[in-house]
N, C-alpha and C positions, 0 to 999 in steps of 0.2 A: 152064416150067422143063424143062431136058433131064431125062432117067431112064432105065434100061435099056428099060422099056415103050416107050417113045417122047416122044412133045413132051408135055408134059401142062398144061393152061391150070386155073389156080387162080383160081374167084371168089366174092368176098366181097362179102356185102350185110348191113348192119345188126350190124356186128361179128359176123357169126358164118359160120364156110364155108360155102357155099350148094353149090357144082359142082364138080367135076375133070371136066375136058374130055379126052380124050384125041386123041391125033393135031392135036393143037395145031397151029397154023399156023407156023410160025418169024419170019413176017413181018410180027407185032404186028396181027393180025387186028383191026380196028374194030369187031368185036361186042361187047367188053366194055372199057369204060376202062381202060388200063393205069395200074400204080402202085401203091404200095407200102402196106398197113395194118400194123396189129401181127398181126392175122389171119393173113394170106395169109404176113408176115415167119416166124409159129411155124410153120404149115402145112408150106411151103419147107425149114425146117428139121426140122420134124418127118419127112418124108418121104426127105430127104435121108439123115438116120440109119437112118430103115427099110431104105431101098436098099444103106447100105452093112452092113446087118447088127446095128446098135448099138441099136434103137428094137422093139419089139414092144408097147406100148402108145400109142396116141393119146390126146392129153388136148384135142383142140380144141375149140370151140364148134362145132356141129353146129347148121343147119338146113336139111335136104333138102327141096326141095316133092314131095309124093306125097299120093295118097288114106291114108284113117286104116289102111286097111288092108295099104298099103304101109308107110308110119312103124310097125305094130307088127312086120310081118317085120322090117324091119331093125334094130329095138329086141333082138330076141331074136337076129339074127344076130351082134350085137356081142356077145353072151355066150360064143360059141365061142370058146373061147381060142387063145392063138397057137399054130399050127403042129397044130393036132387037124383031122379032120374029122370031120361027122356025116351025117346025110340031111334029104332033105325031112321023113320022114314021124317022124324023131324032133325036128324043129323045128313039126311041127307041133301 
């Protein structure tokens, strides 16, 4: 999908969003099936609202591959609310 960021490649494995790829290829890159789920469909739209300002919560199915110790950063990253920032050393 386009975005201000640039080309961003959306992939979905086992209903739930696995990746955002950025710098996406424009030319249907063969690393990952192209095609449509209801995943990658809300994702698309989810993101699309974000961009133009309308969306500040995601409701998607989430599963990232990382060590357990990357999945709990990012567990408590998602608790920073929209538009606030904090630091390392109070997320830790």
């Amino acid at each position: 999908m386009g975005s201000p960021i640039g080309r961003l490649e959306l992939v979905e494995a086992g209903g739930a969003l696995v990746g955002i790829h950025f710098d996406a290829p424009a030319d249907g890159s063969p690393q990952h099936e192209r095609g449509g789920s209801p995943v990658l469909t809300q994702a698309h739209q989810q993101l699309a609202e974000y961009f133009a300002g309308t969306r500040r919560v995601f409701d998607l199915p989430l599963r990232p591959a990382g060590t357990e110790f990357q999945r709990r950063v990012w567990e408590v990253l998602a608790t920073v609310p929209w538009g606030t920032t904090t630091t390392y050393g109070a997320l830790a």
